[in-house]
C-alpha positions as CSV (number, residue, x, y, z in Angstrom):
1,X,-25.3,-22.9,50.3
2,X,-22.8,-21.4,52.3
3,X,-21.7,-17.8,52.1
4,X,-17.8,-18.2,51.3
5,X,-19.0,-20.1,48.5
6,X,-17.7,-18.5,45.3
7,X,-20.1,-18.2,42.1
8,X,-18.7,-17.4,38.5
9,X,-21.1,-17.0,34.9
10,X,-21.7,-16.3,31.7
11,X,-25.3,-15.5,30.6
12,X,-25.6,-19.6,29.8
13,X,-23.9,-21.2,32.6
14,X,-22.8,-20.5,36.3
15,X,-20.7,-22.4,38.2
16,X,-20.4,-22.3,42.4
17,X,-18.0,-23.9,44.2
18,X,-16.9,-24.5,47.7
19,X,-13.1,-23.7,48.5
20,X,-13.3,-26.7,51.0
21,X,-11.2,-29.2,48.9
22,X,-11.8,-26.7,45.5
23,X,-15.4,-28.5,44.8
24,X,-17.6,-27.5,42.6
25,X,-20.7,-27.8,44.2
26,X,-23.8,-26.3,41.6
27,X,-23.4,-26.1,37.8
28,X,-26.9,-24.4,36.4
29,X,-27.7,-23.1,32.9
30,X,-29.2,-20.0,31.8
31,X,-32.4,-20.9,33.0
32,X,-31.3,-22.3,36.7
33,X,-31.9,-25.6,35.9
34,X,-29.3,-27.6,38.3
35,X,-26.9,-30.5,36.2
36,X,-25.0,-31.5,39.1
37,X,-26.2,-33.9,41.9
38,X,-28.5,-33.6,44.6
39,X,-26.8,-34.6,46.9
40,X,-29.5,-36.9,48.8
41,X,-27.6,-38.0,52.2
42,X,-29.5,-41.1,51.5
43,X,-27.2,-41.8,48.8
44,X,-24.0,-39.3,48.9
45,X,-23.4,-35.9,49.9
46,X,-20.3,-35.6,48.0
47,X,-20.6,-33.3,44.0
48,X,-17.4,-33.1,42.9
49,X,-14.1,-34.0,44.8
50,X,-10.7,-33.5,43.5
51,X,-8.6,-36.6,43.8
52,X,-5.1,-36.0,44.9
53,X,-2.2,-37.0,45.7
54,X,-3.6,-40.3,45.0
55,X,-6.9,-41.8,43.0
56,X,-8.6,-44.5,45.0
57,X,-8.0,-46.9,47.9
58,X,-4.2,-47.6,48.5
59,X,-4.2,-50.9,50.0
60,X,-4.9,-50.8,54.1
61,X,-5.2,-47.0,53.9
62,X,-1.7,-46.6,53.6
63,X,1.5,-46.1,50.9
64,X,5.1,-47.2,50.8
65,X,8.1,-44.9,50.4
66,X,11.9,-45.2,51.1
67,X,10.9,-48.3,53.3
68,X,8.6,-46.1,55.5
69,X,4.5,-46.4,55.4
70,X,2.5,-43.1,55.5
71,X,-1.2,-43.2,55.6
72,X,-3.4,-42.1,53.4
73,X,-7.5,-41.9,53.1
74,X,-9.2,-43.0,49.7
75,X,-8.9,-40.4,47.0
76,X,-5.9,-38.3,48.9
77,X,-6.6,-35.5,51.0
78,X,-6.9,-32.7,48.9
79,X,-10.8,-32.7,48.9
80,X,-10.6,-32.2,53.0
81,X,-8.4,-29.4,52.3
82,X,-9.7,-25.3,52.1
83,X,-7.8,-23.8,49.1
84,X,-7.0,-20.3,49.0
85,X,-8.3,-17.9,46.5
86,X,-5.4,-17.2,44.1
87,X,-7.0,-15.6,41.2
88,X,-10.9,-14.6,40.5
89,X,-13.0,-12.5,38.1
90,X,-16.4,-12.2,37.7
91,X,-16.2,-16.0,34.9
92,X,-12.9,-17.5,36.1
93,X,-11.1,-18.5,39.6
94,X,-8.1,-20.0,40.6
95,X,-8.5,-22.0,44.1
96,X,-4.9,-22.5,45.3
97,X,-3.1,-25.7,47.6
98,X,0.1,-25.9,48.6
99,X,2.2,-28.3,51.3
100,X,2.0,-27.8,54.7
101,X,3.0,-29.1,58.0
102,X,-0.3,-31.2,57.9
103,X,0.7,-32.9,54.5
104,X,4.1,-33.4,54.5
105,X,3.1,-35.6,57.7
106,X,1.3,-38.3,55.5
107,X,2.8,-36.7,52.3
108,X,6.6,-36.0,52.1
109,X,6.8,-33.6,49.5
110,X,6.3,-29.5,48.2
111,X,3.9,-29.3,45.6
112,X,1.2,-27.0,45.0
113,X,-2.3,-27.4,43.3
114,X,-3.6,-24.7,41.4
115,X,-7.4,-25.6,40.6
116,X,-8.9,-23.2,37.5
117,X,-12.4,-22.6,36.8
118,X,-13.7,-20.6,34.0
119,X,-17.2,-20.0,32.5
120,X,-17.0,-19.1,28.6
121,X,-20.5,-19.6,27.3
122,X,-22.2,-22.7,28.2
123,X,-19.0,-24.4,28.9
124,X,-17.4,-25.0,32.4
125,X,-13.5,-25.4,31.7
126,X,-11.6,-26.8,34.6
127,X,-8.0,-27.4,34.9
128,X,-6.0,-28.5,37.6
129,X,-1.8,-27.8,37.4
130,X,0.1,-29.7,39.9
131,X,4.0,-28.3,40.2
132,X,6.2,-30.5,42.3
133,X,8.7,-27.2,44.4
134,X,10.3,-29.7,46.4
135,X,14.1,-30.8,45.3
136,X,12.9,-34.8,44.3
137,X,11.2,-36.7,42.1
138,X,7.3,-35.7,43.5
139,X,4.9,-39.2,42.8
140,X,1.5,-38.6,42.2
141,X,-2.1,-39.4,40.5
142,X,-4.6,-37.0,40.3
143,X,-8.6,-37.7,39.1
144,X,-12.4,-35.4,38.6
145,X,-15.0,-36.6,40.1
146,X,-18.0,-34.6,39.4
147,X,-21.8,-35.8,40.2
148,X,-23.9,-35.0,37.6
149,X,-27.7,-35.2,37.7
150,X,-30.1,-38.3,36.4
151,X,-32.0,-37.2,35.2
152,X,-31.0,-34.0,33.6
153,X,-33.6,-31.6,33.8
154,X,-34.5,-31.4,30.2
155,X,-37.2,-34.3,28.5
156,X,-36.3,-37.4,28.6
157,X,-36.2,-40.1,31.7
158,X,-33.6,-41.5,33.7
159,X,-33.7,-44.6,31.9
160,X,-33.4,-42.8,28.4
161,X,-30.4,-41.4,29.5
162,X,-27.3,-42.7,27.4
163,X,-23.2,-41.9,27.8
164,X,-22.1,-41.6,24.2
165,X,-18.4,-42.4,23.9
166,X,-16.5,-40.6,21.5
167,X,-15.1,-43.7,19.7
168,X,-15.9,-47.2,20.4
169,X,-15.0,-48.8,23.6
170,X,-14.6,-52.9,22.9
171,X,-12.3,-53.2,25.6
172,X,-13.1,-55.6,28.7
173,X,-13.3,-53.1,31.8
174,X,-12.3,-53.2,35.9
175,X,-14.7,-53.4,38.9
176,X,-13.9,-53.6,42.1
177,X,-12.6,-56.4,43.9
178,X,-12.9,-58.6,46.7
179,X,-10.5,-56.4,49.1
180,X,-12.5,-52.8,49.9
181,X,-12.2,-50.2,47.3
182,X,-9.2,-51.9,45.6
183,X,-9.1,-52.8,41.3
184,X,-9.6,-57.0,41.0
185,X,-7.5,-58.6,38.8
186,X,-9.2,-59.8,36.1
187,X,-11.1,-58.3,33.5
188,X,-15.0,-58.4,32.8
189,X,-16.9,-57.8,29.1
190,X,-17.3,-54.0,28.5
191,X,-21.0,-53.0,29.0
192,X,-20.2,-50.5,26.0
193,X,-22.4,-51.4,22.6
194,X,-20.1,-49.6,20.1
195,X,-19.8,-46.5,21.7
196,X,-22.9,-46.5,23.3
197,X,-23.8,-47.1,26.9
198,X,-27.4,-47.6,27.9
199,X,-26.5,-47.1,32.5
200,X,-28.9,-48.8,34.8
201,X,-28.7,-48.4,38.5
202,X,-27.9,-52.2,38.9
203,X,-25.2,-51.6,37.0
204,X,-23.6,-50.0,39.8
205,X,-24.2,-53.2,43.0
206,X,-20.6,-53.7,42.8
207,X,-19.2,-50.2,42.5
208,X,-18.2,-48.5,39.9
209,X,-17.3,-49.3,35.7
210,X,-13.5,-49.2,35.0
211,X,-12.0,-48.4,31.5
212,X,-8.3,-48.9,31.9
213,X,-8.2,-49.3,28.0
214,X,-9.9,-46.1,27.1
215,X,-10.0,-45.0,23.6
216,X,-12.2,-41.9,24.2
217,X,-11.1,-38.5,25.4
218,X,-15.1,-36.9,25.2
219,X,-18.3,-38.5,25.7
220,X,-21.7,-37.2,25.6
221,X,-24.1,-37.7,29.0
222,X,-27.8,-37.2,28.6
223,X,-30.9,-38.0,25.9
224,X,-30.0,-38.3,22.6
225,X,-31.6,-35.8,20.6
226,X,-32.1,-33.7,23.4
227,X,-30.0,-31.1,25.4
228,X,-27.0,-32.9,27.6
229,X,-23.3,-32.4,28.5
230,X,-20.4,-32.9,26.6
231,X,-17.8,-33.9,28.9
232,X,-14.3,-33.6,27.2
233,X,-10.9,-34.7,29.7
234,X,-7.8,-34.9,27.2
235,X,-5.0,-35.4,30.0
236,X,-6.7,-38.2,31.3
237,X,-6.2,-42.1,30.2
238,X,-8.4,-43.9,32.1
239,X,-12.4,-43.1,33.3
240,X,-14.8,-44.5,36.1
241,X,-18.2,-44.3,35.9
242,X,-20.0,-44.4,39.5
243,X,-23.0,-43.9,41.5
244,X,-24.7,-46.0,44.8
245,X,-27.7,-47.6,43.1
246,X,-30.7,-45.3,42.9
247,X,-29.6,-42.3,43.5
248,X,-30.1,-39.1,41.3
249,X,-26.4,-38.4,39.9
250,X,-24.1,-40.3,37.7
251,X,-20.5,-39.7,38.7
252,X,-18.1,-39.1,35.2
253,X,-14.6,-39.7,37.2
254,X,-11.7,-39.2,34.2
255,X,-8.8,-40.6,36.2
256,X,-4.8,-40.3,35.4
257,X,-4.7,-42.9,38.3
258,X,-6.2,-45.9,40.0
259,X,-6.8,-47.4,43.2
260,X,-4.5,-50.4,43.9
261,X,-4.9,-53.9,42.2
262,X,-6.0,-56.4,44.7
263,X,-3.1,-58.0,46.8
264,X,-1.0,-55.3,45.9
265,X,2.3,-54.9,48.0
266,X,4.8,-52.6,45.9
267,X,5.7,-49.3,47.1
268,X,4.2,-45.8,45.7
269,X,6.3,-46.0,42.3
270,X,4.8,-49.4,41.6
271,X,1.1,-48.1,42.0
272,X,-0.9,-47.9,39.2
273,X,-0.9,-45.1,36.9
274,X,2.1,-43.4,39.5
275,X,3.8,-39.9,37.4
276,X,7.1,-39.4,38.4
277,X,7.4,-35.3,38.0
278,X,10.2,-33.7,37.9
279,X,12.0,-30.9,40.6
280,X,10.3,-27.7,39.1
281,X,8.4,-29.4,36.7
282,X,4.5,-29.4,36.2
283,X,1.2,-31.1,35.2
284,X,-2.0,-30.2,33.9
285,X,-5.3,-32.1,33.2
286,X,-8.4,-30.4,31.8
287,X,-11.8,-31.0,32.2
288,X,-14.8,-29.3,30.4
289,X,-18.4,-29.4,30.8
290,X,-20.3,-28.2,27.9
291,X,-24.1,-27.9,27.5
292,X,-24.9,-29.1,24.1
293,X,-27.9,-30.4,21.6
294,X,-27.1,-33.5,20.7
């Protein structure tokens, strides 16, 4: 692990995380036990990007405002991005992002990114605050992504594992289409029994799980009746569940955002799950991690 890595704790929990794009790279608990991803290049070498300006795949790799087309990669460009340190104590930082010459080339507007992490106990609280400095309307979506390990490495099997949702989640849900990376049309049955999820890695051939009809804001990852994460994201509507089949991690993506449906040809107000904020205005979305008995 690199050396301008930063680390913060508690006695239960430690979090470390790279200021390249503001991920966090290694959540462990009192004991050192990692619950974050291995990051197998055979699979992914990603842990945790943050997804901004956009979530997902805008159709051809590029977005439409005021008549003009500006590219853009998959998930935005904050995660290629080094944040500066704005804030830090021995349990908390605060990585910072703001525009630049670089993004206002494929993104027109000032905003800035504050990304907070703070260890209280065995919980990992994360909030990101996007403020939009520029004089206009500032469109956006902004997503987690965080890799966490399966297995966990408490008792229990990979195939034992189970996402608990906090209510129950009927709803059909969205996979990936035929175009690259983009939402398909139409819905499929929900995978959800109640509000429990039994994942297998075939589960996962055609991307990732899509609940755009979310009724949960907390779910539980891990073996019931054994130790596991409570992941609670109260900002965000909808949630992706991901991984490429096989590998050791399940990714727990809360989104307030979505890559474009297939065949989409509107411009960036019209994409899915677009906020409009307001000059001076801003935005937060929290996600915490909390290591629980369930």
């Amino acid at each position: 692990m690199a050396d301008e890595f930063i680390t913060i704790g508690s006695g239960d929990m430690s979090a470390a995380i790279n200021p390249l794009g503001a991920e966090l790279w290694s959540l462990k608990d009192r004991q050192g036990r990692e619950l974050m991803t291995d990051a197998d290049p055979r699979w992914w070498t990603g842990h945790a990007p943050l997804l901004f300006p956009f979530v997902g795949r805008s159709r051809g790799d590029v977005y439409r405002f005021e008549g003009r087309d500006y590219p853009m990669p998959q998930h935005g460009f904050a995660r290629r991005k080094v944040f500066d340190v704005a804030d830090r104590s021995g349990d908390a930082v605060t990585f910072r992002l703001e525009a630049d010459a670089e993004t206002r080339a494929v993104y027109p507007f000032d905003f800035r990114l504050d990304m907070r992490f703070a260890v209280e106990g065995a919980a990992l609280r994360m909030t990101a605050t996007v403020v939009n400095r520029g004089t206009g309307a500032l469109p956006f979506s902004f997503g987690y992504h965080p890799a966490f390990a399966w297995p966990l490495p408490y008792d229990g099997a990979a195939e034992e594992h189970r996402v608990l949702f906090e209510k129950a989640e009927p709803a059909p849900i969205r996979k990936v289409g035929d175009e690259p990376g983009l939402i398909a049309r139409e819905s499929i049955a929900s995978p959800v029994e109640g509000n429990l999820l039994a994942p297998a890695h075939a589960m996962f051939e055609g991307d990732a799980l899509i609940w755009d009809r979310l009724e949960s804001r907390s779910l539980f990852w891990g073996v019931l009746g054994g130790k596991g994460l409570r992941i609670d994201f109260p900002d965000t509507p909808w949630l992706g569940l991901w991984q490429k089949p096989g590998a050791h991690y399940l990714c727990v993506e809360p989104w307030a955002g979505m890559a474009d449906l297939v065949g989409f040809a509107g411009d960036v107000w019209e994409k899915q799950g677009i906020m409009r904020l307001a000059p001076g205005a801003e935005r937060a979305f929290r996600m915490d991690v909390t290591l629980v008995d369930r």
